[in-house]
C-alpha positions in Angstrom: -13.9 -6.0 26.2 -11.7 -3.7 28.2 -13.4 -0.6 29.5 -11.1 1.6 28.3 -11.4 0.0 24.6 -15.0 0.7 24.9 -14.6 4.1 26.2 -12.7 4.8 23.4 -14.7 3.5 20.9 -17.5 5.5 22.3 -15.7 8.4 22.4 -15.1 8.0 18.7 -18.8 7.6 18.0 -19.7 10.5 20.1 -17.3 12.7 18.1 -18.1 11.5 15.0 -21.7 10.2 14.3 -24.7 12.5 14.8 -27.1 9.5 15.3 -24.8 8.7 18.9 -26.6 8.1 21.8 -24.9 7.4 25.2 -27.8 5.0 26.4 -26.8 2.7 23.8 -25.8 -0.4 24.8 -23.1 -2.4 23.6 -25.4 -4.9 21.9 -27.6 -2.1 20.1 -27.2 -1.8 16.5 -25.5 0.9 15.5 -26.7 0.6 11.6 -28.7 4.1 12.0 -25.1 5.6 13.6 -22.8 4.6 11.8 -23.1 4.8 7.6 -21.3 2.8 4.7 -19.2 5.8 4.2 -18.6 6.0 8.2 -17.8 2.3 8.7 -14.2 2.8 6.5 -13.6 5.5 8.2 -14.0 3.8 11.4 -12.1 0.7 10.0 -9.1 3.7 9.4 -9.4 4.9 13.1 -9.5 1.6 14.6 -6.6 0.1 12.9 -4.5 3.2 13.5 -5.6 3.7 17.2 -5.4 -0.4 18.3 -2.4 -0.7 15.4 -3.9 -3.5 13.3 -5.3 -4.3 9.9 -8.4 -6.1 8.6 -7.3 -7.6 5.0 -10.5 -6.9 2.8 -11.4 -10.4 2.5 -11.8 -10.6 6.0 -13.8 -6.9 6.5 -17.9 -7.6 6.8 -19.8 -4.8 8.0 -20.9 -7.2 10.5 -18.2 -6.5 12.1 -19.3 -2.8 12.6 -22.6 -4.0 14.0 -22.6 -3.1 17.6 -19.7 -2.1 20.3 -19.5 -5.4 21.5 -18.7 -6.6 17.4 -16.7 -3.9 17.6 -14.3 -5.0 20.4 -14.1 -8.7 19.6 -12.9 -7.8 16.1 -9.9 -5.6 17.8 -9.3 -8.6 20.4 -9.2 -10.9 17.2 -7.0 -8.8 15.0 -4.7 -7.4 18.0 -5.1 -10.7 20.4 -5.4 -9.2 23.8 
């Protein structure tokens, strides 16, 4: 993942998720961050900020999981 993706999607956690910590690593979980409620609103912030769309067959909270699940689904949906 691209250091500036991260960044960004850190940023975004810090901003918007109580539970944020910035030791987390990019493998840590981020279930106690990030609620159901939290993870659609993510899915809306990261399809508008990395312009790309998860169809809802393909959307699994998995892909939620951590930072690094996080950047290899933008990388799948926007191919860089």
């Amino acid at each position: 993942m691209k250091p500036e993706v991260e960044k960004c999607i850190r940023d975004y956690l810090k901003s918007r998720f109580r539970g944020y910590r910035d030791d987390l690593s990019i493998e840590d979980s981020l279930r106690r961050v990030v609620d159901s409620i939290g993870q659609f609103e993510m899915v809306e912030f990261l399809e508008q900020t990395f312009d790309f769309r998860i169809p809802n067959e393909e959307f699994h909270p998995d892909r939620l999981s951590t930072i690094a699940r996080i950047g290899e689904t933008i990388e799948e949906f926007t191919g860089t």
